[in-house]
N, C-alpha and C positions, 0 to 999 in steps of 0.2 A: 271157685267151683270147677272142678273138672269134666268139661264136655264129652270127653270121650269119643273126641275125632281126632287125637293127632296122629299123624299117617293115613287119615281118608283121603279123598280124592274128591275134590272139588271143581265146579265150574263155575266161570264167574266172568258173567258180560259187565261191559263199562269197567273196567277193572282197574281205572286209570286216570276216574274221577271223580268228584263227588263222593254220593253213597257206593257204591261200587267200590272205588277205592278203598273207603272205610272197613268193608266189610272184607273184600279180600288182606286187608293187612289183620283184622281180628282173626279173621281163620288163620295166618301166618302164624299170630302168636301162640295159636291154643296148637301146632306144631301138625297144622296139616299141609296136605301137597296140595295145589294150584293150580290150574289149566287158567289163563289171565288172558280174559278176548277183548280186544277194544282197536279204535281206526288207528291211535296214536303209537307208532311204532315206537318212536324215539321214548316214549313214556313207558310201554312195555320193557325194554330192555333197563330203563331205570330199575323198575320193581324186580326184574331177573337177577340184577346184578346185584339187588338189597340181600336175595334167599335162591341163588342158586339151586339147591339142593331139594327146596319145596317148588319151587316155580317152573309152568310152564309157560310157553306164550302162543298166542293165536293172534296175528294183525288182519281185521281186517271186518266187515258188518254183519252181522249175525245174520240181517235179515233178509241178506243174500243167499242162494240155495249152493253157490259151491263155497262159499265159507264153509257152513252147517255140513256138508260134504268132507272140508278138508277137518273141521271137528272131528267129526265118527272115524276118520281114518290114526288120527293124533290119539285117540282116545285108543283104537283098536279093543282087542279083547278084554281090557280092565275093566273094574267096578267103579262105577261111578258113584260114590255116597250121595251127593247133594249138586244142585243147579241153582243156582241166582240169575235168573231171569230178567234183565236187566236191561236196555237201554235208553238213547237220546230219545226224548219225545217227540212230534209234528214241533212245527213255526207257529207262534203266540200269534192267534187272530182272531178276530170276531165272526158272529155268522157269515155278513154281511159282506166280507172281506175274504170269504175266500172262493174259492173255485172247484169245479167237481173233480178236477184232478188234484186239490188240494185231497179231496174225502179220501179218494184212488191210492194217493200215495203212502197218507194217513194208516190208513187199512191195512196196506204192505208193512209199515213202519211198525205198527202197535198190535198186530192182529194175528197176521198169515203165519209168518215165521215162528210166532210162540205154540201155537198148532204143530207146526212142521218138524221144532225140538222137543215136543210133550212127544210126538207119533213116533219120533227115532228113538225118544233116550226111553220110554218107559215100560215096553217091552224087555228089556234089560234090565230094569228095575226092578220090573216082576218076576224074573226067573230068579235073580240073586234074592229075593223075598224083603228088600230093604232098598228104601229112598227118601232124600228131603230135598220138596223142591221148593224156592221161596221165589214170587213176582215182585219185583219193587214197581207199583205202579203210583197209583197219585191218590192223596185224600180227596181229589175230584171224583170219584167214582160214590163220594157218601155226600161231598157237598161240592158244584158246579163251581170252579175258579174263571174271574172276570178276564176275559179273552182266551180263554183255551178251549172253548168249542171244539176243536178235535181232539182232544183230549177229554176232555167232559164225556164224550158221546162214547168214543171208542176204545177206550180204558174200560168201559162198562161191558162191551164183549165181551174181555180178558177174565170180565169175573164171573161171567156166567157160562165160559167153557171151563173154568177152574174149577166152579161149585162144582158143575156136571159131574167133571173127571172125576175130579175126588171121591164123589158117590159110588161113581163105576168102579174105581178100584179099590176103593174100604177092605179093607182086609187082605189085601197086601203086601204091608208092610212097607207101604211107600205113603206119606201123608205129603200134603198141598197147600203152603197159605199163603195171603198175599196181604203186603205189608204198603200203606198206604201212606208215605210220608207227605209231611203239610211244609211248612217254612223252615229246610234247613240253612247253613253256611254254605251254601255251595254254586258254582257256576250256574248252574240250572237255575236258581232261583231269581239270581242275578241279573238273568234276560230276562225274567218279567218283571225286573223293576226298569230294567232298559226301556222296553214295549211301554211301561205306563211313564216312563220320562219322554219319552216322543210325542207320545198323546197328549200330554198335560202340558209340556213345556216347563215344568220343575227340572231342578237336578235331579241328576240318580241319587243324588246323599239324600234329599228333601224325600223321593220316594221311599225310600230302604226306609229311613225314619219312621213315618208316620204310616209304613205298613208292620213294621216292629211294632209300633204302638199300640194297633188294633190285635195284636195277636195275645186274648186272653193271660198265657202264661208270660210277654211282655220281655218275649226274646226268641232270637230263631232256634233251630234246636239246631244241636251237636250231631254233625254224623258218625261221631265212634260212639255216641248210645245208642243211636240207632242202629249200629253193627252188631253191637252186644246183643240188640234181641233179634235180629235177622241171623246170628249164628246160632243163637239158642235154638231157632226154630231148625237150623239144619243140624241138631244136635240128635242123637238117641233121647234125650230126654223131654223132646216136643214129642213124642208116640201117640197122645190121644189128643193131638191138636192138627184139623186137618178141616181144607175146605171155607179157613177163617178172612176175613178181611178186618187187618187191622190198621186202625189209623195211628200215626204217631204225628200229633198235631200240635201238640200245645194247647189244645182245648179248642181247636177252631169248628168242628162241626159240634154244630149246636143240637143236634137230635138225638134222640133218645139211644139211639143205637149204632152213634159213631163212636 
């Protein structure tokens, strides 16, 4: 299928691991440009050195306010098609375990700054009369993951300034979804099988196992399908999809409307 973005212009937090990765190398192939933000320098310049010619790069935390500073300046007067909202989560903890500078920090990590890139980038979105912006947040926001309380809680912000927006600007020509991934292959997941190997005293192989096991569809999922439909959504051809939260779980939330 032809998406009908190559030579848009994309942005794309965590560009350098995990789903992030995934997804900035799908938009590579469908032959779009690249703005690639993430802390790993030395991983940046890998993916620069893959596509030159598509790739930019940004080193450094999004959810710092002169990053997001040095963005707008990088970015200057061009159109931005699409944004991937994207990064590292809080530290895997129980209630009970954490601290209110834990919540403080949480908030900055998961909350302020995706406000603060909605407020910069979408005014620009609406004069050019065209945008797709996609959140990769957690299927905790549809079903509560054991030890991620700050994530549990404050992921659920993320979706109720998302629905908002997207109401607000319906008819724009800028749509809004947030994709809600469960058990991929990836580092992220990784550390919560680390957190339940500490806890328990299993191996990490003995965790990863017998949490594969529980997972309905009976294996983690792929982060290049998961890119496939994270680029679909920042395609022209997501236009009457907007405001959605979608899980890609492998069938782990159990309710009627995951």
């Amino acid at each position: 299928m032809n998406l009908a973005i190559s030579k848009q212009l994309f942005i794309v937090g965590g560009a350098t691991s995990g789903l992030g990765e995934a997804i900035a190398n799908e938009l590579l192939k469908e032959g779009a440009h690249i703005i690639a933000i993430a802390r790993n320098q030395e991983k940046l310049l890998c993916l620069l050195k893959q596509a030159p010619e598509q790739v930019e790069i940004l080193s450094g935390d999004l959810s710092k306010p002169e990053v997001l500073n040095k963005l707008l300046t990088l970015v200057g007067d061009r159109q931005v098609h699409g944004i991937v909202v994207n990064a590292g989560g809080p530290p895997a903890k129980t209630v009970l375990e954490t601290t209110l500078e834990d919540w403080d920090d949480a908030y900055q990590l998961l909350v302020r700054w995706k406000v603060a890139l909605m407020q910069a980038f979408i005014p620009k979105m609406a004069a050019a009369e065209y945008g797709r912006i996609v959140f990769i947040e957690s299927v905790a926001v549809k079903q509560p993951i054991e030890n991620l309380v700050l994530s549990n809680s404050l992921r659920l912000a993320v979706v109720g300034m998302v629905k908002t927006l997207s109401q607000e600007i319906a008819g724009s020509g800028i749509t809004m979804n947030i994709l809600g991934p469960g058990s991929h292959d990836t580092p992220a997941v990784n550390r919560l099988y680390q957190k339940k190997s500490a806890q328990t005293g299993r191996s990490f192989e003995e965790v990863r196992a017998a949490s594969i096991r529980q997972l309905p569809a009976g294996m983690l999922g792929n982060p290049a399908d998961f890119a496939s439909l994270a680029v679909w959504l920042l395609s022209p051809m997501s236009r009457s999809v907007t405001g959605q939260t979608i899980t890609v779980d492998g069938g782990t939330v159990k309710g009627t409307f995951g």
